[in-house]
LODO-722427 format. One line per field, with one value per residue (C-alpha): residue in three letters; x, y, z. Coordinates in Angstrom, 2 decimals, padded with zeros to 5 digits. Each point is the difference from the previous one (the first is absolute). Last residue first. Layout:
N
r	[ALA,...]
x	[X,...]
y	[Y,...]
z	[Z,...]
//
This chain:
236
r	[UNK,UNK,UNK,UNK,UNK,UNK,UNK,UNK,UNK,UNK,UNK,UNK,UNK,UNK,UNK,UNK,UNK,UNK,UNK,UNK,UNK,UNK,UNK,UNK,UNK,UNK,UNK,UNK,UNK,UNK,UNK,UNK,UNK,UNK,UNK,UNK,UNK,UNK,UNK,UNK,UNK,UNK,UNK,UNK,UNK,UNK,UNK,UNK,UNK,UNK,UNK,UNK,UNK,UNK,UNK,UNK,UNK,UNK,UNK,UNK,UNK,UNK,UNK,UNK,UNK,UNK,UNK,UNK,UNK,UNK,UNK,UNK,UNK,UNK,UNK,UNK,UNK,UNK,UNK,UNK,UNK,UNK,UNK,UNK,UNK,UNK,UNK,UNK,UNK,UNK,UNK,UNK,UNK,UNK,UNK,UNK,UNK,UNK,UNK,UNK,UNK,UNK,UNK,UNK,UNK,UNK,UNK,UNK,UNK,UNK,UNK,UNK,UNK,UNK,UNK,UNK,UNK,UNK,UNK,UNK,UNK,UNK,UNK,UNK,UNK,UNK,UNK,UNK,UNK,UNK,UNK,UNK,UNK,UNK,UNK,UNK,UNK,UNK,UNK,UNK,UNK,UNK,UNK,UNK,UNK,UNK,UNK,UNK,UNK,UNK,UNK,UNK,UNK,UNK,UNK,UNK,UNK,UNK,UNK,UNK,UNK,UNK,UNK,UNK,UNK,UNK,UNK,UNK,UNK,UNK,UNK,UNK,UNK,UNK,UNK,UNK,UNK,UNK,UNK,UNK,UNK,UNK,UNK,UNK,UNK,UNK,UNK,UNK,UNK,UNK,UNK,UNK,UNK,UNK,UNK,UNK,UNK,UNK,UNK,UNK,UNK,UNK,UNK,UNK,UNK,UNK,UNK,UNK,UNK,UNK,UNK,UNK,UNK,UNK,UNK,UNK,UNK,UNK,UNK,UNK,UNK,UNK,UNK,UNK,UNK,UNK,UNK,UNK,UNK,UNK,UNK,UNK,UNK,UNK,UNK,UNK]
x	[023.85,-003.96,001.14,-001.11,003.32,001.71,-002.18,000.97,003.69,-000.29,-001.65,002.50,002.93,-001.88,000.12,000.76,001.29,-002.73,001.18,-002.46,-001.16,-002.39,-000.15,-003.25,-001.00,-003.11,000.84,002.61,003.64,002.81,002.73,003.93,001.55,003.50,001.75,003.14,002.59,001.42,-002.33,-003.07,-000.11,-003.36,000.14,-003.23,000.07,-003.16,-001.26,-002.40,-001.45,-002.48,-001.89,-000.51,001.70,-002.16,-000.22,-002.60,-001.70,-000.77,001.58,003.05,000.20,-000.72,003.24,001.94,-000.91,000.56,003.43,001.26,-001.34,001.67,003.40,003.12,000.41,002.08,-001.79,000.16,-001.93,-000.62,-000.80,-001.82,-002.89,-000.67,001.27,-000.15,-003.37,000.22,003.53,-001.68,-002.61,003.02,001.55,-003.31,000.27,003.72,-001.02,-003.21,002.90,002.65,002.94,003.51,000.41,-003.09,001.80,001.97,002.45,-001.93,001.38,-002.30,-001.04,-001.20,001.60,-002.16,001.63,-003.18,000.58,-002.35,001.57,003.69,-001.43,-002.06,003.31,002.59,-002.22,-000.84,003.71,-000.78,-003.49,000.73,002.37,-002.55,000.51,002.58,002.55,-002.36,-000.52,-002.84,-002.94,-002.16,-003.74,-002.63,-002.26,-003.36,-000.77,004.16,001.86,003.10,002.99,003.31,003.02,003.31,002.43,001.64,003.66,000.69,-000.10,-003.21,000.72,-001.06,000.91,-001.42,-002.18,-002.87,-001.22,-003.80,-002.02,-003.34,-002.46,002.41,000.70,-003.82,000.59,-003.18,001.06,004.08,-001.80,-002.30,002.90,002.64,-002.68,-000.44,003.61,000.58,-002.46,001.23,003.34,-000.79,-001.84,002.98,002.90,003.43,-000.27,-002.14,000.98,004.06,-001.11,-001.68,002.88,002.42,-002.32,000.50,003.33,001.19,-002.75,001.25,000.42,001.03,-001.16,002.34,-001.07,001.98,001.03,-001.65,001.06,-002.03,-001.20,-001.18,000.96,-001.87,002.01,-000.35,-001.91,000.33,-001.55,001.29,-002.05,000.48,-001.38,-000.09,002.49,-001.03,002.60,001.86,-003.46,-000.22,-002.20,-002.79]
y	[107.98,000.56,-002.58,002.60,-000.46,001.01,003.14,001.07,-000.69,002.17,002.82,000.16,-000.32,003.05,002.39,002.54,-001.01,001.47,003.46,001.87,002.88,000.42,-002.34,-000.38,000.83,001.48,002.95,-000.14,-001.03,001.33,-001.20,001.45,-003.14,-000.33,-001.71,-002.54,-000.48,-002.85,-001.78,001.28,-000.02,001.86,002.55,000.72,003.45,000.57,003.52,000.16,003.21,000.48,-002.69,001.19,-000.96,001.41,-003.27,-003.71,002.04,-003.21,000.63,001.84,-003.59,-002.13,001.41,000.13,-004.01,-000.58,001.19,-001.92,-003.30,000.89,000.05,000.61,003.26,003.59,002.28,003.65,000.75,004.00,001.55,003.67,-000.15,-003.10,-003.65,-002.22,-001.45,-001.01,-001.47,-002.21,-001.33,-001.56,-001.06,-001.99,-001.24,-001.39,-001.56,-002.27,-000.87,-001.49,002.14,-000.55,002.92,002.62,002.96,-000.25,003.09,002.55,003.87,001.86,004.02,002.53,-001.76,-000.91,001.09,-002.16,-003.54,-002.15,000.59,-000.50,-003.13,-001.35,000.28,-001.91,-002.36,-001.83,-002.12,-000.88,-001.17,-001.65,-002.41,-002.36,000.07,-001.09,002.57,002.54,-001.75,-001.55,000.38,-002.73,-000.04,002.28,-003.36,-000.70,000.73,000.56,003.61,000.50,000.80,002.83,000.29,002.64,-001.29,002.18,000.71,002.39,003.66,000.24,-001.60,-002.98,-002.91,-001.19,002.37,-001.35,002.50,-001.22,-000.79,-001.54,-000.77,-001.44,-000.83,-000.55,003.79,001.41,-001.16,000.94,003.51,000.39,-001.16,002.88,002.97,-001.35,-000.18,003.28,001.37,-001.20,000.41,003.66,-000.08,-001.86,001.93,-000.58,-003.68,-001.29,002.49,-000.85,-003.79,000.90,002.07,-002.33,-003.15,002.14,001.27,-002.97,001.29,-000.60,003.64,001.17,002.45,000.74,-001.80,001.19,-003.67,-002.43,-003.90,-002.28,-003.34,-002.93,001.98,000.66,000.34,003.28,000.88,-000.62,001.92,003.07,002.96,003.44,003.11,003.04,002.70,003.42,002.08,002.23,001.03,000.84,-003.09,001.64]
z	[099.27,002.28,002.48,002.82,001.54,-003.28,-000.64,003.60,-000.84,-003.18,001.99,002.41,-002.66,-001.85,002.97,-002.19,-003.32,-001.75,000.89,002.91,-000.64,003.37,002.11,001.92,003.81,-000.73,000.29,-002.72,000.24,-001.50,-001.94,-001.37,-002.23,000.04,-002.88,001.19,-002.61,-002.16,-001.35,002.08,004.33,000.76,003.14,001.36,001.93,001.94,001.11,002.97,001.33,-003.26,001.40,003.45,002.78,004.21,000.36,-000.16,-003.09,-001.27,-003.35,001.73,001.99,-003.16,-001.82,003.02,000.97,-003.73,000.13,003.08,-001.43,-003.24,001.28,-001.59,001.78,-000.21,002.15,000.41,002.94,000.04,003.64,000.34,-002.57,001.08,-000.32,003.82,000.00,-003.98,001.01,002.39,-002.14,-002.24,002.81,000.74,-003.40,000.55,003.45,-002.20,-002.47,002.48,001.10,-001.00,-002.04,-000.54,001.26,-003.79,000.51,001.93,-000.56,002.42,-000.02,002.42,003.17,002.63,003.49,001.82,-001.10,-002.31,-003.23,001.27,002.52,-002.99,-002.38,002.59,001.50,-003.51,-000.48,003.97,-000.47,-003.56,001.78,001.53,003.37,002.16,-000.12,000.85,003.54,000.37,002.74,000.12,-001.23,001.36,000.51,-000.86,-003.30,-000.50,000.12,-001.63,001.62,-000.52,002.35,-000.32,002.72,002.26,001.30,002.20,000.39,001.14,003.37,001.54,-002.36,-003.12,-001.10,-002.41,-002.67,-001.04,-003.29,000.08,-002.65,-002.02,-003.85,-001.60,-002.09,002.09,003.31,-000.44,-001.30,003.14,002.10,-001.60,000.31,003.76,000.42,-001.31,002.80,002.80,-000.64,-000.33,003.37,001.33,-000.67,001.28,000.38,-003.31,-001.69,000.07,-000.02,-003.77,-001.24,001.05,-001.91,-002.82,-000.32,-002.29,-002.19,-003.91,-000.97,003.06,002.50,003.43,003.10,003.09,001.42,002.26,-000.73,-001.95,000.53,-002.21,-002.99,-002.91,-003.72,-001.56,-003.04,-003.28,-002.91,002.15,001.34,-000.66,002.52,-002.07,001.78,000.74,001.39,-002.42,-000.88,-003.68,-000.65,002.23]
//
């Protein structure tokens, strides 16, 4: 596979782009911090609806399950498909379906997040990702359901390497292959901690167990967490 002239990992940017409150049609060509995004969205949306039909439900059920929308639409703004349309997301209330908002309105995790769960959720999957820090922006309760999205989307045919400062994101996978939630078994995930010393960083190389644990860890893993817990509990 890595001898194929053609393959290409899809790699995501620690930033991603800024949303727009509307965009113009153009030929959408990947990038690593999704300008092309809300062009590759409209361009399903109009030329293929059963295919928009379906990424949009995979994209809903993960809006739902991070707490970010439960509705995401492409708005034309004219009468033809090649002009300008508005890319619209809205939660729904108890007793409402709420308004809907344009990108540009909502909290800015949604747009920073719609670049990696439309690469992992669209058809022409790519067998590996590059994801710089997914996590940014979005609130701890959206970084664990990214974490249970990743665990949908690793197999034997597509490898997410991810670099992350999150912990929410990490205990999500760890409980996920626990729970059996996917397909990800134990010996599927590898996790790189790097510790800063004096004057070098030391990598540490740890697995988890099937029960979720990690394995080898140094004692300086996790050891602000636990410090701060200690604090809160008034036990130093």
């Amino acid at each position: 596979m890595f001898g194929d002239t053609t393959w290409r990992p899809y790699a995501s940017a620690p930033v991603r782009s800024k949303p727009h409150r509307t965009y113009d049609p153009s030929r959408p060509t990947r990038d690593s911090v999704g300008d092309y995004i809300p062009m590759y969205l409209a361009n399903v949306h109009f030329q293929n609806k059963q295919q928009w039909k379906a990424l949009k439900v995979s994209l809903e059920k993960f809006g739902q399950s991070a707490g970010l929308f439960d509705e995401i639409s492409v708005k034309p703004l004219g009468q033809k498909e090649s002009g300008p349309f508005q890319v619209q997301v809205r939660k729904f209330g108890s007793k409402s379906m709420g308004l809907h908002r344009n990108l540009i309105d909502v909290g800015y995790g949604v747009s920073q997040v719609l670049p990696v769960v439309t690469e992992l959720l669209r058809q022409d999957v790519p067998p590996m990702f590059l994801l710089q820090q997914p996590e940014v922006h979005l609130h701890p309760s959206a970084q664990a359901a990214l974490g249970s999205l990743f665990c949908q989307t690793a197999n034997s045919e597509c490898q997410l390497v991810v670099e992350t400062h999150s912990d929410h994101l990490l205990d999500r996978v760890r409980m996920d292959v626990r729970d059996g939630k996917t397909k990800l078994k134990p010996d599927d995930v590898s996790i790189l901690f790097f510790e800063r010393g004096d004057l070098d960083v030391r990598i540490h190389s740890l697995r988890l167990d099937k029960e979720g644990n990690v394995l080898n860890a140094p004692q300086s893993y996790r050891k602000f967490f636990m410090d701060e817990t200690e604090r809160s509990l008034g036990l130093f």
